[in-house]
C-alpha atoms as an extended CHARMM CRD file, in Angstrom:
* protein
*
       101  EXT
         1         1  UNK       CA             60.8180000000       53.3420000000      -20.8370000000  PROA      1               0.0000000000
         2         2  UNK       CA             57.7710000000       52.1770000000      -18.4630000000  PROA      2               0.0000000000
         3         3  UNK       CA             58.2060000000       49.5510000000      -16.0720000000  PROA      3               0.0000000000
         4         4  UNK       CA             55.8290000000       46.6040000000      -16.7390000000  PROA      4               0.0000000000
         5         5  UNK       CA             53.4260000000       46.5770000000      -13.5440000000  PROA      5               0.0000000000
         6         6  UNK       CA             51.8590000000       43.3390000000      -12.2950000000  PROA      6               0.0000000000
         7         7  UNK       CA             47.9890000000       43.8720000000      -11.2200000000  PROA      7               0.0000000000
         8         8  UNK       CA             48.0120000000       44.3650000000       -7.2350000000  PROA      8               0.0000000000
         9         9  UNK       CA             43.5530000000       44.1350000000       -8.0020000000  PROA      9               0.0000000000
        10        10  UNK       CA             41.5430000000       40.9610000000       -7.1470000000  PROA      10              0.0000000000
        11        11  UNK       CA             42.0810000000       38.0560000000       -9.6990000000  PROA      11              0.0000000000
        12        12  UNK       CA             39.3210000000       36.8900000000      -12.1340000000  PROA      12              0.0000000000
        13        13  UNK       CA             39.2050000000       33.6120000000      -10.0060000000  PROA      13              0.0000000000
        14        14  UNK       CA             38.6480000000       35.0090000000       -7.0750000000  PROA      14              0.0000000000
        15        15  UNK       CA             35.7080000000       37.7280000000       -7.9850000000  PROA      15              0.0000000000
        16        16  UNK       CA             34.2070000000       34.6970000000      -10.0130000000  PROA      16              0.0000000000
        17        17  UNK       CA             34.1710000000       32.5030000000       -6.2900000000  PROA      17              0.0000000000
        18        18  UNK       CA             32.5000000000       35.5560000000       -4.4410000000  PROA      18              0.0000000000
        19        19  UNK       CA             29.7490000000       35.6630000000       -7.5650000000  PROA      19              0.0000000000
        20        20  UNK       CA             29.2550000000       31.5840000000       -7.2120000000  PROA      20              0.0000000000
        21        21  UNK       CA             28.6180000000       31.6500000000       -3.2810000000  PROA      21              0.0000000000
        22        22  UNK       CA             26.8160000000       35.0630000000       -3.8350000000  PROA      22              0.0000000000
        23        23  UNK       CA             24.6280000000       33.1650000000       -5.8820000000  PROA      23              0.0000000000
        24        24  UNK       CA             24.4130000000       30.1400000000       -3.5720000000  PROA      24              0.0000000000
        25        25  UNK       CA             23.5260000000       31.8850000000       -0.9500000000  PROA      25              0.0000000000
        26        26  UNK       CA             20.9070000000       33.6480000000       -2.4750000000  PROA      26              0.0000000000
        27        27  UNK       CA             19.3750000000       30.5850000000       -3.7250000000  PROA      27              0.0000000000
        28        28  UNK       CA             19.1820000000       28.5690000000       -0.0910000000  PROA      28              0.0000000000
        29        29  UNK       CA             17.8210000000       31.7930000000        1.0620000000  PROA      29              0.0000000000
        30        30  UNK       CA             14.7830000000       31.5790000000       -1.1700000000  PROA      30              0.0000000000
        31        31  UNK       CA             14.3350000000       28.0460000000       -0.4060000000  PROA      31              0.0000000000
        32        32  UNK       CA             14.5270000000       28.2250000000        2.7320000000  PROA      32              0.0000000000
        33        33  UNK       CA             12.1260000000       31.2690000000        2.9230000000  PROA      33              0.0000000000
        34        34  UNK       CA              9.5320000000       29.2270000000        0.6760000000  PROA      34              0.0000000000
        35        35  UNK       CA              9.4630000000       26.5740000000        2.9730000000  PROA      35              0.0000000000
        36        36  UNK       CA              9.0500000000       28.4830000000        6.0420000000  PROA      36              0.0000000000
        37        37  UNK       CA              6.2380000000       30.4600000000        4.7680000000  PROA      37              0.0000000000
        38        38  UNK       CA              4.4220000000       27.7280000000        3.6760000000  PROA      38              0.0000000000
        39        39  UNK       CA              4.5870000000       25.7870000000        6.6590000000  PROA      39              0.0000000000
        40        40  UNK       CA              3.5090000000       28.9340000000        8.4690000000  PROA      40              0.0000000000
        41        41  UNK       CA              0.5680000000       29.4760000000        6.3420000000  PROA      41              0.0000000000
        42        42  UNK       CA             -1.2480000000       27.2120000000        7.3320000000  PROA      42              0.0000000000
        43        43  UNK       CA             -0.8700000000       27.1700000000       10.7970000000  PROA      43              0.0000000000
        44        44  UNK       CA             -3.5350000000       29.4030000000       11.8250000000  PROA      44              0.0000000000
        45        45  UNK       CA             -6.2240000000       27.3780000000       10.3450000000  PROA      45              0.0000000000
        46        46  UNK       CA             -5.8430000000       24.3480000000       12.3710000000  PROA      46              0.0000000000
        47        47  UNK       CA             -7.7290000000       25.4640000000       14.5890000000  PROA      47              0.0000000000
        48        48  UNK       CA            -10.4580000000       22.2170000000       14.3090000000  PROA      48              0.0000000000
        49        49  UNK       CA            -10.6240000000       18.7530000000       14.9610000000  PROA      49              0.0000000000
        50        50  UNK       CA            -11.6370000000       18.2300000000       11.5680000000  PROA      50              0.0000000000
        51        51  UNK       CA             -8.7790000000       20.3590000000        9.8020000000  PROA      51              0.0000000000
        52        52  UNK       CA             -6.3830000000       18.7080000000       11.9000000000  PROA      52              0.0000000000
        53        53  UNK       CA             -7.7280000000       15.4570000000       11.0830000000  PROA      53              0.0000000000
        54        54  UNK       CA             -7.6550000000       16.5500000000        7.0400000000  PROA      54              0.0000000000
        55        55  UNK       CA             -4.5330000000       17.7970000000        7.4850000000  PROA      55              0.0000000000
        56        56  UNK       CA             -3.1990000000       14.1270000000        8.2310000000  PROA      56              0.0000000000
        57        57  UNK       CA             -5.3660000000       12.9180000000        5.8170000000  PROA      57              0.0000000000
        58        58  UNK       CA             -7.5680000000       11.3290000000        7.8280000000  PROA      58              0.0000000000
        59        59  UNK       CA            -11.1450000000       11.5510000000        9.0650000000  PROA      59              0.0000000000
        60        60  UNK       CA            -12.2600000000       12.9200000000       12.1490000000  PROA      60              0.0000000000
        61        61  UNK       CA            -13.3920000000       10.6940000000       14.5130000000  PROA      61              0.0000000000
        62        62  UNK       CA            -13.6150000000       11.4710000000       18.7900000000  PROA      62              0.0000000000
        63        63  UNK       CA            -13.2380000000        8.7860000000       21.9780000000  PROA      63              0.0000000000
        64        64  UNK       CA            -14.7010000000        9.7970000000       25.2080000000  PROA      64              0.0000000000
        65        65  UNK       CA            -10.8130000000       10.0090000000       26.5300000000  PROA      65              0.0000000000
        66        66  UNK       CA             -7.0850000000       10.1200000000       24.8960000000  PROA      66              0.0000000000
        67        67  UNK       CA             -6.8880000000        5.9500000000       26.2050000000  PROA      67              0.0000000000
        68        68  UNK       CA             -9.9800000000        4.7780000000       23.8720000000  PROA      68              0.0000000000
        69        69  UNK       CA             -8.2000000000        6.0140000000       21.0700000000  PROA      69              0.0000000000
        70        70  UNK       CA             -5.8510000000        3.4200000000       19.6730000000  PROA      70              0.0000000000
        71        71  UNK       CA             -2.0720000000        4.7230000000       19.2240000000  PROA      71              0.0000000000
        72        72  UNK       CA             -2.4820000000        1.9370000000       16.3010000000  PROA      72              0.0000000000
        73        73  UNK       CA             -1.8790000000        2.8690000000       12.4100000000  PROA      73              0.0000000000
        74        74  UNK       CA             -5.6470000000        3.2280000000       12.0820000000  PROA      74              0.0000000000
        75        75  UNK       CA             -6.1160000000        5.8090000000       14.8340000000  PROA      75              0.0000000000
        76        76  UNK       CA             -4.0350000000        8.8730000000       16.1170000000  PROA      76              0.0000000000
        77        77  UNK       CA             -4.6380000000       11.0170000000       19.4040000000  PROA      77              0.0000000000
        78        78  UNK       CA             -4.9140000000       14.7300000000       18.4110000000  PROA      78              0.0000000000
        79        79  UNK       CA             -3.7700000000       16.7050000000       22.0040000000  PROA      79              0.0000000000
        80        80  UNK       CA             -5.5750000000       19.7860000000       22.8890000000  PROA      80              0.0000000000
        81        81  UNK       CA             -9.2610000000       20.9490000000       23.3460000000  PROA      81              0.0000000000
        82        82  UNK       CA            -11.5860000000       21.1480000000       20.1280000000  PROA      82              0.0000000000
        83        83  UNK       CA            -15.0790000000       23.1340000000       21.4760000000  PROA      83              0.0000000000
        84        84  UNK       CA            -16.6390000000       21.1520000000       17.9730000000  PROA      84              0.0000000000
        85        85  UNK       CA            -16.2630000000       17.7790000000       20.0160000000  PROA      85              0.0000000000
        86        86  UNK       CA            -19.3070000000       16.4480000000       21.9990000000  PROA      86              0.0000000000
        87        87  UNK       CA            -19.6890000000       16.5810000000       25.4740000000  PROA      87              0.0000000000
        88        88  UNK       CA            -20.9430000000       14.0480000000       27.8380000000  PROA      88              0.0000000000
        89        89  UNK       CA            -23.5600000000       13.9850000000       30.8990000000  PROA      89              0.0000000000
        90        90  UNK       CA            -21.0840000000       14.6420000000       33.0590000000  PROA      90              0.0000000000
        91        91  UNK       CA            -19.4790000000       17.8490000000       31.1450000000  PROA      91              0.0000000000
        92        92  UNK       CA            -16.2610000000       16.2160000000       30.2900000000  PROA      92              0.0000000000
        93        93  UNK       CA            -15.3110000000       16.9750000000       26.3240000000  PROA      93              0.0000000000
        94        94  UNK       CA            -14.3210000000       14.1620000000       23.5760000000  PROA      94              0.0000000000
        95        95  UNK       CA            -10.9420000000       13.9800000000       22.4060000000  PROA      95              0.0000000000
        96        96  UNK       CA             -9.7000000000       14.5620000000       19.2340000000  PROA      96              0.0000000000
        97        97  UNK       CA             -9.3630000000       11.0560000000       17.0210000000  PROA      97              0.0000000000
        98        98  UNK       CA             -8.2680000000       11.4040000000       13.4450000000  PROA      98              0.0000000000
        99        99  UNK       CA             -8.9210000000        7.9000000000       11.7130000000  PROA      99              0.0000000000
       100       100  UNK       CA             -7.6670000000        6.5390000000        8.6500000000  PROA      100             0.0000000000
       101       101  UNK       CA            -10.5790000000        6.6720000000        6.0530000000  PROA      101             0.0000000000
């Protein structure tokens, strides 16, 4: 007569783990990816005082330097060099201050 022969194979439980984190990770993945790419989008536009400014939504708004603009709620100091500012007698450029509307 045949011997009776236990299965020496993966059990259901286990393959049915693997296809749960399979799935988990696949899911993170795509969130994570989404995420990323839109943050990344629009990062190439900024490129303006006034889309910086809108991207805080806030207006646009410039001091002659970074210590007229108040580091208060209303006000926020936008580093960096913005060739749409104004620039004064003496050929130094605004600065960038978005303002809350």
């Amino acid at each position: 007569m045949l011997k009776k022969r236990n299965a020496q194979g993966l059990s259901i439980t286990m393959i049915v783990a693997a296809v749960i984190a399979l799935v988990i990770i696949v899911v993170i993945i795509a969130i994570l990816t989404r995420n990323l790419g839109s943050f990344s989008s629009g990062a190439g536009t900024a490129i303006s005082c006034r889309s910086v400014c809108e991207g805080f939504g806030m207006k646009v708004g410039f001091e002659h330097n970074k210590n007229d603009c108040k580091v208060a709620d209303n006000e926020k100091y936008i580093p960096g060099t913005f060739d749409e500012l104004p620039v004064d007698t003496l050929g130094t450029r605004s600065v960038c201050c978005c303002q809350k509307p």
